[in-house]
C-alpha positions in Angstrom: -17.0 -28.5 12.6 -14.8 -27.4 15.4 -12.0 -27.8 13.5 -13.3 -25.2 11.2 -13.9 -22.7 13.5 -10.6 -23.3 14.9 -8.9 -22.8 11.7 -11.4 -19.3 10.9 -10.5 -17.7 14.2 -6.9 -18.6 13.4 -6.8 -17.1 10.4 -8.8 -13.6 11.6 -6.1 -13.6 14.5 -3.0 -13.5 12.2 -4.5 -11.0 9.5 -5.4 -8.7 12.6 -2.3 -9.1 13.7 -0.7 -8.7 10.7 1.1 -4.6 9.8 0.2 -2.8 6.8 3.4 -1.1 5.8 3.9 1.3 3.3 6.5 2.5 0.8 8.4 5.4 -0.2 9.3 6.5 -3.7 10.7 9.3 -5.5 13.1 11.4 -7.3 16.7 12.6 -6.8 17.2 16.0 -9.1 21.1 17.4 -9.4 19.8 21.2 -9.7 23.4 21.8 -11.0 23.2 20.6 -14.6 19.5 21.7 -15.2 17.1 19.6 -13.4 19.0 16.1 -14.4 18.8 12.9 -12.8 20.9 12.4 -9.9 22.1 8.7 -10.5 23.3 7.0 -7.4 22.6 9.4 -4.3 22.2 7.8 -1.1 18.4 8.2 0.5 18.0 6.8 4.2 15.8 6.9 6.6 17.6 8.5 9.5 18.1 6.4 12.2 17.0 3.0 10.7 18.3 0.5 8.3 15.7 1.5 5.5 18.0 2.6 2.6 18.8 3.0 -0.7 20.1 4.5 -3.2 18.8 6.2 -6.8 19.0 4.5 -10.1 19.8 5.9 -13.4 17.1 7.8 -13.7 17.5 9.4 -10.6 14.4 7.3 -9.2 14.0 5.1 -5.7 11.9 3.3 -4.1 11.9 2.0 -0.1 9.1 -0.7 0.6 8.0 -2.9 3.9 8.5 0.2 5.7 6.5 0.9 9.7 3.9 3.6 9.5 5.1 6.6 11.3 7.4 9.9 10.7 10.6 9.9 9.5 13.6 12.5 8.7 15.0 11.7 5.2 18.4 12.0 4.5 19.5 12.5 0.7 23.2 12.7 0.3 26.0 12.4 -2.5 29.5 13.2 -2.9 30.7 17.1 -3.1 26.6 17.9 -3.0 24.6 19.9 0.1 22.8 16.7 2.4 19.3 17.3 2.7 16.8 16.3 5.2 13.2 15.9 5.3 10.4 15.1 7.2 8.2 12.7 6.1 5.1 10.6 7.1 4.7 7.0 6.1 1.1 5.7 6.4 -0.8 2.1 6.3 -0.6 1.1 2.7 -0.1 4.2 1.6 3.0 5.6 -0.9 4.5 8.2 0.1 6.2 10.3 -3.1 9.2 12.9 -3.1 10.9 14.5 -5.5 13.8 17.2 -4.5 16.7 18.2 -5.8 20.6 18.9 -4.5 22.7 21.8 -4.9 26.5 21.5 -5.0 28.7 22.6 -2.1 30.1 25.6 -2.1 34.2 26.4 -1.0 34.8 28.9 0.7 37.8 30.9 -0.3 37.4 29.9 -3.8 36.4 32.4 -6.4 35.9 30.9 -10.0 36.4 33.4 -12.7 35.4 32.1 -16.4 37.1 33.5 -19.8 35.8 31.6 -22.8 36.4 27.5 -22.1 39.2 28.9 -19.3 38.0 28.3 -15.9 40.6 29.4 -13.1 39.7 29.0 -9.4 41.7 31.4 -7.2 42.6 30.6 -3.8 44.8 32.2 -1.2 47.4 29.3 -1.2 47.0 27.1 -4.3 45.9 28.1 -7.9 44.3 25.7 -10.3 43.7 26.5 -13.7 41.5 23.9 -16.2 42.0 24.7 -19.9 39.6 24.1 -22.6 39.7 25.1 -26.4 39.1 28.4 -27.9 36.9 29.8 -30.4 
């Protein structure tokens, strides 16, 4: 019988010892080509190794992560970084969905005629061709 009650208060110790994490999920949008997935953008949690990055559908998902608030950092190649506070709770899910914008040059001007696109410049010139009706 002792052994029994040995083993119960055990067993009460751990699971009130133990953390309930939660998880984040969401969506990465690339507000560029009209609300599509963006497919591989980093997402961290700022200052800790909780990371990840989007799938092909533009969806990601962080779990096992300490309750508390967080800055989350979305970034990807040639797009604005954005950063967001956010608040993990005990078994809770926390969902985000946001979008990135890409960065602008300055100095560049882009002037479109047809399937032409030039970008102007004050010290180089590029010009992309494309067919014409």
């Amino acid at each position: 019988m002792k052994k029994l009650i040995l083993v119960g208060v055990l067993l009460s110790t751990a699971l009130g010892m133990a953390q309930t994490n939660g998880s984040l999920k969401g969506k990465v949008w690339d507000l560029e080509l009209k609300d599509e997935p963006l497919l591989f953008a980093n997402v961290q949690l700022k200052d800790t190794s909780w990371s990840t990055q989007t799938n092909f559908n533009g969806n990601f998902e962080i779990t096992d992560v300490l309750p508390g608030t967080y800055i989350l950092s979305i970034d990807f190649l040639g797009y604005e970084n954005r950063e967001i506070p956010i608040e993990i709770k005990e078994n809770g899910i926390t969902r985000i969905e946001e979008g990135l914008r890409a960065k602008s040059v300055p100095g560049i001007a882009r002037e479109s005629k047809g399937l032409a696109q030039t970008q102007k410049s004050s010290t180089s010139r590029l010009t992309t061709m494309g067919l014409r009706d």
